[in-house]
Backbone atoms as SQL, in Angstrom:
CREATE TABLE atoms (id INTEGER PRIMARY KEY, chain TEXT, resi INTEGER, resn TEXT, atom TEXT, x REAL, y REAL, z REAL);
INSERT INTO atoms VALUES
  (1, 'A', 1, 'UNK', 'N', -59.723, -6.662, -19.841),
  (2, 'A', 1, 'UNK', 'CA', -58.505, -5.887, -19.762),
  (3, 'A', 1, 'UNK', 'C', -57.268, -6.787, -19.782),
  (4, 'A', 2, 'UNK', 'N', -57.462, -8.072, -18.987),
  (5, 'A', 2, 'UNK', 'CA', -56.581, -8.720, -18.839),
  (6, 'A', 2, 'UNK', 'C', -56.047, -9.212, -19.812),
  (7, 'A', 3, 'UNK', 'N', -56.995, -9.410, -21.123),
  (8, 'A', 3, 'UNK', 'CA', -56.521, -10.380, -22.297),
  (9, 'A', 3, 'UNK', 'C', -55.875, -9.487, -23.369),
  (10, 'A', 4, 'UNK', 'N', -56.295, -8.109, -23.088),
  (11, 'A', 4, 'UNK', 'CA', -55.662, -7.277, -24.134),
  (12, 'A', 4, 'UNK', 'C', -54.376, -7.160, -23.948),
  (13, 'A', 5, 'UNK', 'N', -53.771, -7.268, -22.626),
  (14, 'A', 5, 'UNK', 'CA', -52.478, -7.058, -21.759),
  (15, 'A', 5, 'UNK', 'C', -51.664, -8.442, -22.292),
  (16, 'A', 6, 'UNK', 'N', -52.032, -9.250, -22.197),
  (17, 'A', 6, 'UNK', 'CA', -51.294, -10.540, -22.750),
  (18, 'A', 6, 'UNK', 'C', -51.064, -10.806, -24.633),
  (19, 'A', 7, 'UNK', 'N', -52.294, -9.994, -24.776),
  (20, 'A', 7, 'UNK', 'CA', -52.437, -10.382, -26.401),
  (21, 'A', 7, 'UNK', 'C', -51.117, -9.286, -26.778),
  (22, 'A', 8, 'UNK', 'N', -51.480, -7.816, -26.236),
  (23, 'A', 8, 'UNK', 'CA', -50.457, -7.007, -26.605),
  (24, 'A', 8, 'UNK', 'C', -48.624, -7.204, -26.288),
  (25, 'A', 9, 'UNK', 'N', -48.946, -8.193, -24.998),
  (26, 'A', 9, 'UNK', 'CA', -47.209, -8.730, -25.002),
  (27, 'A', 9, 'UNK', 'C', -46.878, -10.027, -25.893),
  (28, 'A', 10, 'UNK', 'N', -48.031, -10.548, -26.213),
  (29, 'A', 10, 'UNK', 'CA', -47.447, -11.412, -26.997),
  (30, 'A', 10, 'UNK', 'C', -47.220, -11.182, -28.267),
  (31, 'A', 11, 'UNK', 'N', -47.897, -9.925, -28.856),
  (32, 'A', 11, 'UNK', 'CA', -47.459, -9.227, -30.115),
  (33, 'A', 11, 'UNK', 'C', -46.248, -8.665, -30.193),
  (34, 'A', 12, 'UNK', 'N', -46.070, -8.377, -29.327),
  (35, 'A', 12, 'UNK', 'CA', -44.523, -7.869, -28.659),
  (36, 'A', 12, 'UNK', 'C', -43.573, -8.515, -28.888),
  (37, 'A', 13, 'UNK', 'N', -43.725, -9.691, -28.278),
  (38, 'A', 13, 'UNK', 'CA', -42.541, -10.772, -28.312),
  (39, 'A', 13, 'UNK', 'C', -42.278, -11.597, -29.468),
  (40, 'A', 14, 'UNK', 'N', -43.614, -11.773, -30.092),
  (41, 'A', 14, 'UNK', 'CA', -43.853, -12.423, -31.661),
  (42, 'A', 14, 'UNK', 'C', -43.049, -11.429, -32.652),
  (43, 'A', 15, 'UNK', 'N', -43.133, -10.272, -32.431),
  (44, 'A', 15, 'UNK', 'CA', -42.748, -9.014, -33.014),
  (45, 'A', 15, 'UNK', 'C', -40.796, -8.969, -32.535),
  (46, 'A', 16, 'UNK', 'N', -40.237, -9.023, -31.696),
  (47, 'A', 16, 'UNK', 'CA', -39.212, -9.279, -31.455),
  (48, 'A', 16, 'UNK', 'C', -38.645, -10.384, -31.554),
  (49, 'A', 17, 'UNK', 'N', -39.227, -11.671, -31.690),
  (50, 'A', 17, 'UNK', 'CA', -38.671, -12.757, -31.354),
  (51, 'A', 17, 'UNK', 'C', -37.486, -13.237, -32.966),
  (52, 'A', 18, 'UNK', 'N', -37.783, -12.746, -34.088),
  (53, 'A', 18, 'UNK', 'CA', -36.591, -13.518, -35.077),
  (54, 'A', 18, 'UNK', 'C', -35.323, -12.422, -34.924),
  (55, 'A', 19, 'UNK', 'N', -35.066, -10.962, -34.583),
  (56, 'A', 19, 'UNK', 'CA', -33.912, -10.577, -33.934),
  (57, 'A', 19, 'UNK', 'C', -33.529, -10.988, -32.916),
  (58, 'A', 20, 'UNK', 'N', -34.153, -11.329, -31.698),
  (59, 'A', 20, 'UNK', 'CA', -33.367, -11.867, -31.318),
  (60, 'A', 20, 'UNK', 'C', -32.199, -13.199, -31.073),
  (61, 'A', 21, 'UNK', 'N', -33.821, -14.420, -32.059),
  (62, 'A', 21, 'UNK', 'CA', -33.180, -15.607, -32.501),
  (63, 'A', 21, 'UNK', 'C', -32.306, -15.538, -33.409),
  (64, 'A', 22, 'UNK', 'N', -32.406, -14.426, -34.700),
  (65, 'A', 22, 'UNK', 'CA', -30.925, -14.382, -35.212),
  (66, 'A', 22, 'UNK', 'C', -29.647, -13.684, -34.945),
  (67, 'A', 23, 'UNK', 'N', -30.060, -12.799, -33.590),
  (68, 'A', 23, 'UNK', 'CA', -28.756, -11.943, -33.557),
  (69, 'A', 23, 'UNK', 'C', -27.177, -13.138, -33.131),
  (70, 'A', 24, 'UNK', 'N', -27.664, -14.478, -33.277),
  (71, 'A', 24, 'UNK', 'CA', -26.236, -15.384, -32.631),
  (72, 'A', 24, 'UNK', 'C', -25.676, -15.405, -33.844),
  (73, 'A', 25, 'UNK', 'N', -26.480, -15.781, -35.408),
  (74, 'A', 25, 'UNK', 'CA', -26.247, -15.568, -36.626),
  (75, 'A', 25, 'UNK', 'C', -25.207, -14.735, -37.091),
  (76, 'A', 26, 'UNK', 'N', -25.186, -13.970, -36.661),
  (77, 'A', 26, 'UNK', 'CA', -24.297, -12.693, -36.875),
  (78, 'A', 26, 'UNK', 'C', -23.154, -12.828, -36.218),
  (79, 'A', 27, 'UNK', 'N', -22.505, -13.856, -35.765),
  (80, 'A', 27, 'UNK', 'CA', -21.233, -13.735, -34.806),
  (81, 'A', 27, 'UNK', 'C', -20.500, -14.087, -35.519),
  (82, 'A', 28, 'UNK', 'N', -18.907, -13.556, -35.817),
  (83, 'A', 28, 'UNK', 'CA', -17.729, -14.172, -36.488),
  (84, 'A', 28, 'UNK', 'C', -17.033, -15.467, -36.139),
  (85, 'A', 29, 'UNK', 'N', -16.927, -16.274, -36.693),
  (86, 'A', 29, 'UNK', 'CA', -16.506, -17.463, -36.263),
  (87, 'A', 29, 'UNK', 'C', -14.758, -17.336, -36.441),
  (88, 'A', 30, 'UNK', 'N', -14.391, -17.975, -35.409),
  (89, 'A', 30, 'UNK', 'CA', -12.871, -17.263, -35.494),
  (90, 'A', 30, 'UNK', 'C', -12.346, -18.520, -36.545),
  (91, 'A', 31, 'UNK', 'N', -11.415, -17.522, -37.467),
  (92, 'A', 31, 'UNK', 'CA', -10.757, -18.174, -38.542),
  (93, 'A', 31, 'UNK', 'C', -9.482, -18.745, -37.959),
  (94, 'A', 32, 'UNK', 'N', -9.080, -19.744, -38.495),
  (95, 'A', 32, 'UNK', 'CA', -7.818, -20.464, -38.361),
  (96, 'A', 32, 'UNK', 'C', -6.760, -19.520, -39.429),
  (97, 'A', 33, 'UNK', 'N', -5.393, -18.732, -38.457),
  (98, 'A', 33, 'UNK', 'CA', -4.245, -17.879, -38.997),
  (99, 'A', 33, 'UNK', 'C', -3.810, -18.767, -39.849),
  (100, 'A', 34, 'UNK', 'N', -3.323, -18.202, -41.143),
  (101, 'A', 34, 'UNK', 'CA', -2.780, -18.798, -42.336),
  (102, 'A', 34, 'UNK', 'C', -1.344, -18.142, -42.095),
  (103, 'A', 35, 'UNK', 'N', -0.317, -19.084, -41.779),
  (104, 'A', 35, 'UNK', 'CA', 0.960, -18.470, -41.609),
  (105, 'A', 35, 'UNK', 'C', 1.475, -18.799, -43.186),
  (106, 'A', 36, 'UNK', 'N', 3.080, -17.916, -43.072),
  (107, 'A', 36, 'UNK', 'CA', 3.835, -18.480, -44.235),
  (108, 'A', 36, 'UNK', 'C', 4.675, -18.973, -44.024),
  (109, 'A', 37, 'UNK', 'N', 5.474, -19.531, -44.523),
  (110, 'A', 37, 'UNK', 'CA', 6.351, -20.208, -43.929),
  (111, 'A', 37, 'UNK', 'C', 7.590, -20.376, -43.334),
  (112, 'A', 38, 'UNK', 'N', 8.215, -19.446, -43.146),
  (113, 'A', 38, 'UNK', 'CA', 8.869, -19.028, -42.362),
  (114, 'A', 38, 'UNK', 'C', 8.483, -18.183, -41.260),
  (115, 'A', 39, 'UNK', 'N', 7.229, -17.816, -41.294),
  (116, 'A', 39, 'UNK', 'CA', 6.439, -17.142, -40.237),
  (117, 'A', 39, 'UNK', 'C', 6.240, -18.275, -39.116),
  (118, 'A', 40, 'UNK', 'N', 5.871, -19.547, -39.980),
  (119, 'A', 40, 'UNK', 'CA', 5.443, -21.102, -39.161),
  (120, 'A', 40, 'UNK', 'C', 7.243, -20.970, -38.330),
  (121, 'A', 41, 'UNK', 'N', 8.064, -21.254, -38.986),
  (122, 'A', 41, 'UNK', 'CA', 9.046, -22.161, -38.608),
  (123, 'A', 41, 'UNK', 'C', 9.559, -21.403, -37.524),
  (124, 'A', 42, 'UNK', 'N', 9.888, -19.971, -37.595),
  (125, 'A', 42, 'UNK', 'CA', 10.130, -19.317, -36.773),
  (126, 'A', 42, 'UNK', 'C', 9.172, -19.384, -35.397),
  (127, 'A', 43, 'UNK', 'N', 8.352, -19.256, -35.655),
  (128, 'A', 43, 'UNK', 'CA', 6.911, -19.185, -34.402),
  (129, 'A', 43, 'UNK', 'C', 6.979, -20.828, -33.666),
  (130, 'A', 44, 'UNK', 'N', 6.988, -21.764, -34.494),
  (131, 'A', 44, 'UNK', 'CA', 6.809, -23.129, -33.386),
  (132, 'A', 44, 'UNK', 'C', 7.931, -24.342, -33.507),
  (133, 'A', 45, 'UNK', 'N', 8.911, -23.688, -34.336),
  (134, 'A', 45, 'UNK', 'CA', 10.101, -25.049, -34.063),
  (135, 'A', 45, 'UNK', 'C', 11.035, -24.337, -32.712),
  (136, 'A', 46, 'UNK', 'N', 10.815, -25.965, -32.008),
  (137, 'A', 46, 'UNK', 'CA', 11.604, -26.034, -31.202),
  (138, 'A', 46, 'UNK', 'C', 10.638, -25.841, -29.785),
  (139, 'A', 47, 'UNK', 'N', 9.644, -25.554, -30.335),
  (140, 'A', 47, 'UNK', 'CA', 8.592, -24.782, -28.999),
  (141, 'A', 47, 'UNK', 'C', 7.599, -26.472, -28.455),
  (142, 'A', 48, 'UNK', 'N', 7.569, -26.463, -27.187),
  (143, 'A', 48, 'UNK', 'CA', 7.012, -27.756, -26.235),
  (144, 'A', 48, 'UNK', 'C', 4.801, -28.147, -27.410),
  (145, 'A', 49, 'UNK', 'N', 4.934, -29.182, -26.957),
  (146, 'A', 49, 'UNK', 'CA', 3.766, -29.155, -27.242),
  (147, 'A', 49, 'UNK', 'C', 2.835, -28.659, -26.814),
  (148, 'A', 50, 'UNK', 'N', 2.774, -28.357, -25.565),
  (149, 'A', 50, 'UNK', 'CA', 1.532, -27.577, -24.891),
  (150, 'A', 50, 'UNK', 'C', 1.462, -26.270, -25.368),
  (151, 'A', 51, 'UNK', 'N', 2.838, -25.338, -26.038),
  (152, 'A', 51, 'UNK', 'CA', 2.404, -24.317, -26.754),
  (153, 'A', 51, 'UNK', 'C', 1.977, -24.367, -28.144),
  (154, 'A', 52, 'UNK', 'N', 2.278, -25.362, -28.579),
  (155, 'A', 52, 'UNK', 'CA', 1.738, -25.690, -30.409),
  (156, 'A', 52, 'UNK', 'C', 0.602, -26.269, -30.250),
  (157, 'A', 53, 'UNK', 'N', -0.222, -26.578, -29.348),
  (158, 'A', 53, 'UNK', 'CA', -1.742, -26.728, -28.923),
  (159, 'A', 53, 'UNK', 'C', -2.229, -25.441, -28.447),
  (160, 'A', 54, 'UNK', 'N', -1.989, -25.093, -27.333),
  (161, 'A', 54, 'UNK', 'CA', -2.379, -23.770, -27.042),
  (162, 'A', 54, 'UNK', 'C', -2.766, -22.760, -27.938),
  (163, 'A', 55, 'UNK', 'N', -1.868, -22.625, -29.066),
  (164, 'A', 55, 'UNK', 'CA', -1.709, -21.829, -30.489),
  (165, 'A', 55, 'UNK', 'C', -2.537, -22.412, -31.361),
  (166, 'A', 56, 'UNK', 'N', -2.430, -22.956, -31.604),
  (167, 'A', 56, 'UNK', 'CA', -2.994, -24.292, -33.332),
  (168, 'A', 56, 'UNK', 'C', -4.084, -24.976, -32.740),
  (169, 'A', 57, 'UNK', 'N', -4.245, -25.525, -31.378),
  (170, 'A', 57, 'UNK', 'CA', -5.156, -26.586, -31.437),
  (171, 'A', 57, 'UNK', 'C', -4.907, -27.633, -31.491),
  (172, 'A', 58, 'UNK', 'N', -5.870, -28.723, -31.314),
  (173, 'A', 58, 'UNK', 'CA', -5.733, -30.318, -31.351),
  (174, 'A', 58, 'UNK', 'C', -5.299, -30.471, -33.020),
  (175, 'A', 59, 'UNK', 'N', -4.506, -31.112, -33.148),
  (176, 'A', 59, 'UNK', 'CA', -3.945, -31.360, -34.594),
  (177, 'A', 59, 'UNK', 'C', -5.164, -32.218, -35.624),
  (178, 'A', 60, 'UNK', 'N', -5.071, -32.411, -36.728),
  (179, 'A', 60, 'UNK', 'CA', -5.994, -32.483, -37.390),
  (180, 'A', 60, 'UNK', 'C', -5.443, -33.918, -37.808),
  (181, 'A', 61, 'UNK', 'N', -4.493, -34.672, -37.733),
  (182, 'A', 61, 'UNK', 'CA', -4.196, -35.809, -37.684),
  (183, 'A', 61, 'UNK', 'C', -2.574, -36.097, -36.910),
  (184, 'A', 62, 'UNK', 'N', -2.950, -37.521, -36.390),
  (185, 'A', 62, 'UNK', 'CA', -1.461, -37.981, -35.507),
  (186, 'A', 62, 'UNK', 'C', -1.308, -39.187, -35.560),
  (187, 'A', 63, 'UNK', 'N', 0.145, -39.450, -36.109),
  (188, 'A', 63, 'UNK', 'CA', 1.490, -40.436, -35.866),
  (189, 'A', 63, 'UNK', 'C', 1.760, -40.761, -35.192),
  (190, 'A', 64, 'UNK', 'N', 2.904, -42.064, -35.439),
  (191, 'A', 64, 'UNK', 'CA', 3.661, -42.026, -35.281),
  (192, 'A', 64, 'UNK', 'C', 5.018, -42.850, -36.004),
  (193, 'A', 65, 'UNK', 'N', 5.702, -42.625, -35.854),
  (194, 'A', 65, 'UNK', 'CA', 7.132, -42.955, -37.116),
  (195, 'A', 65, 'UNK', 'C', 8.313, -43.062, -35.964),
  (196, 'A', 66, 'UNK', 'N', 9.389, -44.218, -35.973),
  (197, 'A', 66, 'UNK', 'CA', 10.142, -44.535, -35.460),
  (198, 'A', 66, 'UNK', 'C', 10.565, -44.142, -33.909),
  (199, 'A', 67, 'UNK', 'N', 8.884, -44.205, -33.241),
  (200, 'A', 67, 'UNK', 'CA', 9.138, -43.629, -31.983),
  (201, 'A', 67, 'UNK', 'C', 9.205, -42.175, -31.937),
  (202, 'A', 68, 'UNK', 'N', 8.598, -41.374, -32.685),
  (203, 'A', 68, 'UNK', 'CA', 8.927, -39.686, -32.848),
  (204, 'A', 68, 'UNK', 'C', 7.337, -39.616, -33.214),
  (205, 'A', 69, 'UNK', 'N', 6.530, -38.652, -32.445),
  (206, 'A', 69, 'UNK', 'CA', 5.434, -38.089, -32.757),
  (207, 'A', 69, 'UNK', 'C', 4.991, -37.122, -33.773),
  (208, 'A', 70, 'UNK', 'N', 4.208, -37.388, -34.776),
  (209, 'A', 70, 'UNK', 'CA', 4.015, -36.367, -35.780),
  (210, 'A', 70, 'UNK', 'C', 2.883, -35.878, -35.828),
  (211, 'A', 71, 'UNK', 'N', 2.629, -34.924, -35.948),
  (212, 'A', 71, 'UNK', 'CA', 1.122, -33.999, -36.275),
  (213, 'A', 71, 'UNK', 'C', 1.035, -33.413, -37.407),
  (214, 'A', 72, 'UNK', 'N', -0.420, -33.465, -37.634),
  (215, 'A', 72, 'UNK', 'CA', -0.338, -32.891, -39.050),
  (216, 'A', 72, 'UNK', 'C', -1.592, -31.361, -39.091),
  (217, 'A', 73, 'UNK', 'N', -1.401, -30.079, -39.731),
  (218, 'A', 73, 'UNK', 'CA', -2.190, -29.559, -39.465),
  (219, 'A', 73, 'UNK', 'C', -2.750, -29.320, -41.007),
  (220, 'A', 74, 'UNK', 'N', -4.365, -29.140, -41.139),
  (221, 'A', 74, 'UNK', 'CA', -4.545, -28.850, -42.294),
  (222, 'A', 74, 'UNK', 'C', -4.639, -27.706, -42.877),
  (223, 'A', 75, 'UNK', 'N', -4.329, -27.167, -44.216),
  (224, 'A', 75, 'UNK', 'CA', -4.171, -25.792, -45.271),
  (225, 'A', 75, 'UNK', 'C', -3.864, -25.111, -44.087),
  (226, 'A', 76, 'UNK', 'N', -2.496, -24.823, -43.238),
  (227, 'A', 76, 'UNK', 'CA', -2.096, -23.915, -42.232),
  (228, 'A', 76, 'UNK', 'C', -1.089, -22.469, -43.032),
  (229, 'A', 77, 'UNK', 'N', -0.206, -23.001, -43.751),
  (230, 'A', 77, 'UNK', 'CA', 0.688, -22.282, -44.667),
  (231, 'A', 77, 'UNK', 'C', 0.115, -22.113, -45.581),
  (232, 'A', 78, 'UNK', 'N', 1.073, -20.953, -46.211),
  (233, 'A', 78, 'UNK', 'CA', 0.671, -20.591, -47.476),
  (234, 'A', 78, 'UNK', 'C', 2.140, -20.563, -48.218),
  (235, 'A', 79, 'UNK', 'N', 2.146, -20.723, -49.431),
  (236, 'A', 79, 'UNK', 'CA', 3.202, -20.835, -50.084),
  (237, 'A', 79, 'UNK', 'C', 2.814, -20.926, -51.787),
  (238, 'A', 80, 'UNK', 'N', 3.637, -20.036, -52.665),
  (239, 'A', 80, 'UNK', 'CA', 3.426, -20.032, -53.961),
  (240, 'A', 80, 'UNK', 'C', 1.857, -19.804, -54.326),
  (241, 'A', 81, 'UNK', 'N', 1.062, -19.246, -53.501),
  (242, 'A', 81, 'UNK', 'CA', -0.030, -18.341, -53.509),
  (243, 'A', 81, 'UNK', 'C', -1.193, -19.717, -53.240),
  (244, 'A', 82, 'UNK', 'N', -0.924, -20.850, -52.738),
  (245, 'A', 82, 'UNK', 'CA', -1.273, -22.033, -52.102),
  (246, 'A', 82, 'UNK', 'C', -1.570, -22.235, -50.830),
  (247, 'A', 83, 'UNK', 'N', -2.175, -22.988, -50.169),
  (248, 'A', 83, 'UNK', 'CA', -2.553, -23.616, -48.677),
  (249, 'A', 83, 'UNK', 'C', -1.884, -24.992, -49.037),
  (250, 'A', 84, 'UNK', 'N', -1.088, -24.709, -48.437),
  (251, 'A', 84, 'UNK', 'CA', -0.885, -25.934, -47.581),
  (252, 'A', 84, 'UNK', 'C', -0.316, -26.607, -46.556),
  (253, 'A', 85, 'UNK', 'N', -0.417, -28.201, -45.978),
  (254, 'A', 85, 'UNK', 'CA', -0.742, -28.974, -44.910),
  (255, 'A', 85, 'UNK', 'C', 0.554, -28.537, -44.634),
  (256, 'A', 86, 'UNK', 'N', 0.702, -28.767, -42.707),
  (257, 'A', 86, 'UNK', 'CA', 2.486, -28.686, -42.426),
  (258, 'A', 86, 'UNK', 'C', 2.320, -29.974, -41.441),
  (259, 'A', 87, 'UNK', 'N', 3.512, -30.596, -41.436),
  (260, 'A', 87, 'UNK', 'CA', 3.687, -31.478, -40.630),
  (261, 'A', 87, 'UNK', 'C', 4.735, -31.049, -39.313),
  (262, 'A', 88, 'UNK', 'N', 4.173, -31.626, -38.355),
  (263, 'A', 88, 'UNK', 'CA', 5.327, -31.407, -36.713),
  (264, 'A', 88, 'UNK', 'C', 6.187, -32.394, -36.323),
  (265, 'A', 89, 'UNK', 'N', 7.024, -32.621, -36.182),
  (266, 'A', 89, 'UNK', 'CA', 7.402, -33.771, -35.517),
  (267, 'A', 89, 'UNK', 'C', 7.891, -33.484, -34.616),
  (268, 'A', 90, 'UNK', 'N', 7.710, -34.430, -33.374),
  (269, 'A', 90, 'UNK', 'CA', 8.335, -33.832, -31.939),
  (270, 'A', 90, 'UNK', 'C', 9.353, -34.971, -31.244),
  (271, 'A', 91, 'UNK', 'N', 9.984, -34.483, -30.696),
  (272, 'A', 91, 'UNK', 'CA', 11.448, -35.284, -29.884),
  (273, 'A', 91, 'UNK', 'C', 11.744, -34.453, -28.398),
  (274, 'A', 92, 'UNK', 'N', 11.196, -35.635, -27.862),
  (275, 'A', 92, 'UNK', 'CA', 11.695, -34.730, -26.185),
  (276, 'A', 92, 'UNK', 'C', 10.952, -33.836, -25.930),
  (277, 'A', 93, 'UNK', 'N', 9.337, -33.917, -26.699),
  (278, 'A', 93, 'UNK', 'CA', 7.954, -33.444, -26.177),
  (279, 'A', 93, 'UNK', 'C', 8.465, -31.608, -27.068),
  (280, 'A', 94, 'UNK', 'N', 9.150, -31.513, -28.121),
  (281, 'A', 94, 'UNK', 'CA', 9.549, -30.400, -28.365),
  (282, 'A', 94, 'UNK', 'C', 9.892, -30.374, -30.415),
  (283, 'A', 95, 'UNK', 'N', 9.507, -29.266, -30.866),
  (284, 'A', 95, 'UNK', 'CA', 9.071, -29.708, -31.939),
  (285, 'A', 95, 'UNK', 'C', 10.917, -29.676, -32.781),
  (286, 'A', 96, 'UNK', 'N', 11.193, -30.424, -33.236),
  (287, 'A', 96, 'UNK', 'CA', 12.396, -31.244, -33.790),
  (288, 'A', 96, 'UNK', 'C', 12.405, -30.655, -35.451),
  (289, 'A', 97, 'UNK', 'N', 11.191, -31.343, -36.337),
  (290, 'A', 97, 'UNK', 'CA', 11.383, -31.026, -38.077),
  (291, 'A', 97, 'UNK', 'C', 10.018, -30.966, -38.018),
  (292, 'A', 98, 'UNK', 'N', 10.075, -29.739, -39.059),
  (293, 'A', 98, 'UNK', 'CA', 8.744, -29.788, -39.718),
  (294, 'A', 98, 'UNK', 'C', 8.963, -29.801, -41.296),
  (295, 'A', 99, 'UNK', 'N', 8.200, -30.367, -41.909),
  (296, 'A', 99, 'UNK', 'CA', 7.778, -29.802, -43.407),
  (297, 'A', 99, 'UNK', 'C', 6.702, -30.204, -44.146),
  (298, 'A', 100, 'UNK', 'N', 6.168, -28.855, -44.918),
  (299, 'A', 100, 'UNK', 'CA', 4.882, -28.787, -46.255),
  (300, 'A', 100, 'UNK', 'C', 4.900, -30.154, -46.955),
  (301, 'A', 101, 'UNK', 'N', 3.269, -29.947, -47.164),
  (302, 'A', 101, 'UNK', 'CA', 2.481, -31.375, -47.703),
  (303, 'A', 101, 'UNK', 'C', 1.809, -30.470, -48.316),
  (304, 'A', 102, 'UNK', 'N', 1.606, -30.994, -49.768),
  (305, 'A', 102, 'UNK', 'CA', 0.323, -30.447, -50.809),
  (306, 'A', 102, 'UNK', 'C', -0.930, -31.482, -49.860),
  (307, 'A', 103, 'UNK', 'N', -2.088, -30.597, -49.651),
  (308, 'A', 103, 'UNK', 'CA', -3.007, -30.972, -48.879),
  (309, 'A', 103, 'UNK', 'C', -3.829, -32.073, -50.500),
  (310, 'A', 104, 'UNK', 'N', -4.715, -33.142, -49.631),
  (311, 'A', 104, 'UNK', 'CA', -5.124, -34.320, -50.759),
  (312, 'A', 104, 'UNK', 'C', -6.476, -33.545, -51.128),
  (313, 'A', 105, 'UNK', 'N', -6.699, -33.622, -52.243),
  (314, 'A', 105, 'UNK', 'CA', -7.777, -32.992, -53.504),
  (315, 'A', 105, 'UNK', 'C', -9.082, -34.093, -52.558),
  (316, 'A', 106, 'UNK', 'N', -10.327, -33.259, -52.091),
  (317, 'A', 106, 'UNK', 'CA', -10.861, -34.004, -51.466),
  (318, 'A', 106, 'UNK', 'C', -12.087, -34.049, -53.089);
């Protein structure tokens, strides 16, 4: 009796086991917002760094140029039906100039 009881749960679980190993499969991976550009400039010039992290994330590359911190984010904008790179620069921990980079043809 005993072995039919085990054989039948393990048919069970053999029988359930690739839904449940793929139901993680199925999760949306959150996309990175494609702003435009004046959507960008408006939304994070002038705004501290802890909110242009908070928002965006760890930057995808970092500077620096005459004592002024720059970040770079990759295909963030869109422009002329394009992605592309924007640069931050910050002064007084607060974002100062930004401007579009054609992202490099990998």
């Amino acid at each position: 009796m005993i072995p039919s009881k085990i054989s039948s749960f393990l048919f069970c679980v053999l029988l359930l086991f690739p839904f449940t190993a793929w139901s993680e499969d199925g999760k949306v991976q959150e996309e990175k917002h494609i702003y435009t550009v004046i959507e960008f400039e408006s939304t994070f010039m002038n705004r501290r760094k802890e909110k242009v992290l908070e928002v965006l994330g760890e930057p995808d590359n970092k500077w620096e140029h005459q004592g002024k911190e720059i970040w770079k984010y990759f295909q963030v904008i869109t422009d002329q039906d394009k992605l592309w790179d924007q640069n931050l620069m910050f002064d007084f921990g607060r974002v100062n100039a930004m401007w579009p980079t054609k992202p490099n043809p990998e």
